[in-house]
N, C-alpha and C positions, 0 to 999 in steps of 0.2 A: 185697613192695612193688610195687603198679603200675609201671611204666617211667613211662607215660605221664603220670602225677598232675602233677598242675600244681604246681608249689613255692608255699611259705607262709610268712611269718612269723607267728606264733603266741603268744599270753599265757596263760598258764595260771594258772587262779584259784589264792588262795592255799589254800583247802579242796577235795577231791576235785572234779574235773567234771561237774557234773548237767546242763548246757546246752552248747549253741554256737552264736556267732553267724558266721558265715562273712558277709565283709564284702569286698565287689569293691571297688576303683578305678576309678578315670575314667581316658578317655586319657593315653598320654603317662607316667601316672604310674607306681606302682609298690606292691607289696604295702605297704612300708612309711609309704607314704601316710597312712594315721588311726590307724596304731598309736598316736602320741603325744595322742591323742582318749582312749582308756581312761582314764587317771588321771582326766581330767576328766569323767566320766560320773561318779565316784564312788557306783559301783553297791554293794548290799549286798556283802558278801563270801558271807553263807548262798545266795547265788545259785548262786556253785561254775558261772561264766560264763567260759568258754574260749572267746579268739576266734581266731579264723583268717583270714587278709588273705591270699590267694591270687595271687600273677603272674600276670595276663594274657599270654597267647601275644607274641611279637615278630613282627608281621606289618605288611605298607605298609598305608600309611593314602592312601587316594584325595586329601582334602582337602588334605592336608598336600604335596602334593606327590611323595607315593610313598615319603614319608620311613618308614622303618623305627623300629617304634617298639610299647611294649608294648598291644593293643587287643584288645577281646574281639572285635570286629565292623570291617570295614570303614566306614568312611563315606564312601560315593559323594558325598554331597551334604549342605548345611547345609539341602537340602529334606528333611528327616526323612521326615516320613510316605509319600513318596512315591518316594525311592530309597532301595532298604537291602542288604542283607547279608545274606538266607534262611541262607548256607552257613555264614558265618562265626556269624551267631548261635548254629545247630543245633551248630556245634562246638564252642560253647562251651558252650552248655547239658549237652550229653553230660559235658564236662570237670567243670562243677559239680555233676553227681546222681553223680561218679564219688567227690568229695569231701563230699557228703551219706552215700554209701554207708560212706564212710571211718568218719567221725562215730558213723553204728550200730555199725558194726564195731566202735569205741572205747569202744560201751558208753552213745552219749547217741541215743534215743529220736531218731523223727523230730521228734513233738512238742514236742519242746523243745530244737530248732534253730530259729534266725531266721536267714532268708537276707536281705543288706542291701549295699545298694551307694550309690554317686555316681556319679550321669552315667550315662556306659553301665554301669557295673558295675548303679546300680539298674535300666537296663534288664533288663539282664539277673537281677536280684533277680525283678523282676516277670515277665520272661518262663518263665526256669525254674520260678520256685515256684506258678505259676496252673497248669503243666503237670505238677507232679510228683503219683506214684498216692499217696505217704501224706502225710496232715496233716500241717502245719510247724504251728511255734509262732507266729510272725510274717513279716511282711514288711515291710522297713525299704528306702524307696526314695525317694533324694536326688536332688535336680535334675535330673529322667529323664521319661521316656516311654514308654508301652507298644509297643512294637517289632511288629512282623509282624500289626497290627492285623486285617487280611482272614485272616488265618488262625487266628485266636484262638476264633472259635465253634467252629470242630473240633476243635481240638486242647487245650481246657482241662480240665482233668480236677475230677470233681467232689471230689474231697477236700479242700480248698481254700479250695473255695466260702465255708465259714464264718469263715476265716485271717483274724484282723486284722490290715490293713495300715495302716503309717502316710507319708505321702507328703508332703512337703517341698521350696519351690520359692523363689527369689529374685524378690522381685517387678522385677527389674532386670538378669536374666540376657538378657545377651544371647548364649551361646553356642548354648543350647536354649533358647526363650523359652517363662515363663511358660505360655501358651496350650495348650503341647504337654503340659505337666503336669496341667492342667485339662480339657485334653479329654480324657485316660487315665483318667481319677478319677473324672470323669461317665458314661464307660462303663462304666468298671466298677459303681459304683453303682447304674448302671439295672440291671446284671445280677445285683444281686442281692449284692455284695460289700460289706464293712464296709469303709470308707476315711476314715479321719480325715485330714483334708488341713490342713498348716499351711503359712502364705506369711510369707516376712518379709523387711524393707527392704533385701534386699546384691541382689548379682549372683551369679556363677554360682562360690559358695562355698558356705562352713559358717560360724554368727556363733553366739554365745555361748548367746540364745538357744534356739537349734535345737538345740543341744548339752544345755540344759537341758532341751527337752521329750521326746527320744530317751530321755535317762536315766528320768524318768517313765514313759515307752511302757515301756522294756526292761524293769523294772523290774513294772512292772503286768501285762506279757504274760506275761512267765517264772514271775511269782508264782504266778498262774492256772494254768499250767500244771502248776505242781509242786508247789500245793495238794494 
């Protein structure tokens, strides 16, 4: 067992595991965060869909005060795109291909993992999985933003490139706004990436139906895969 692995809460289908989705939290919060979200996917059982909700580190949070608190990344500023967190990103990234590597080990394919977050967790869904060398199954990325955007043409790796992603924003979020969602989505687009973008009337949550159309994504992604 690594030392280092980040800790999890964990569901495990009721028929053998043939996927996994590894599913970050937002600030502040905690692995057990969307655990209580599975039921309500009401995803196949033949899926054989193991998910995984990983702790983010307990590190100060700039914005907050210095308050000590679980985050993948510091946030210097409610300017996003313009002050960030290169170290605290990369540290985290390293931690999630350690828990991707986990996943093979266990026997489930790169391909048929979806890496998926809220807030920063989907940053960081989007930042690790555009960089990692083998195909994912998906990319599930909630109320977020593409992170380290000036350094994204070097360092994205082409296996990827093809990875449907589905991206998801509150048209009333004021924590990340909208815009930051929309400009991530449009880049990546022009570059060439599949990005089904849904927006719906909340703020900087998850609402019933966002919860309805994930289940469809997951659903349709994994199928494909294990076709």
């Amino acid at each position: 067992m690594n030392p280092s692995l980040l800790t999890t809460v964990e569901i495990e289908p009721k028929t053998a595991a043939r996927s996994s989705v590894i599913w970050m939290h937002g600030l502040g919060a905690d692995a057990r965060d969307f655990e209580p979200i599975v039921p309500e996917l009401r995803l196949p059982d033949e899926l054989g869909i193991r998910f995984v909700f990983p702790n983010a580190p307990i590190r100060p949070v700039t914005v907050n005060g210095g308050m000590r608190m679980r985050a993948w990344y510091d946030v210097l500023s409610m300017d996003l795109p313009r002050q960030e967190d290169p170290e605290g990103v990369y540290a985290s990234e390293r931690a999630l291909c350690d828990l991707l590597e986990r996943e093979k080990q266990r026997g489930i394919a790169a391909d048929r993992i979806v890496l998926a977050g809220f807030s920063q967790g989907g940053a960081m869904a989007l930042h690790t999985a555009l960089r990692y060398p083998d195909r994912l199954a998906g990319i599930l990325a909630l109320s977020c933003y593409l992170p380290l955007i000036s350094k994204f043409s070097d360092e994205r790796r082409p296996a990827n490139q093809p990875t449907p992603i589905f991206m998801a924003h509150g048209d009333y979020d004021a924590v990340i706004p909208m815009r930051y969602g929309q400009q991530s989505a449009e880049l990546l687009e022009n570059l060439g990436y599949s990005v089904a973008w849904q927006d719906y009337g909340m703020g900087h949550e998850v609402c019933w139906e966002e919860i309805r159309d994930i289940a469809q994504w997951l659903s349709q992604t994994l199928a494909v895969v294990q076709a």
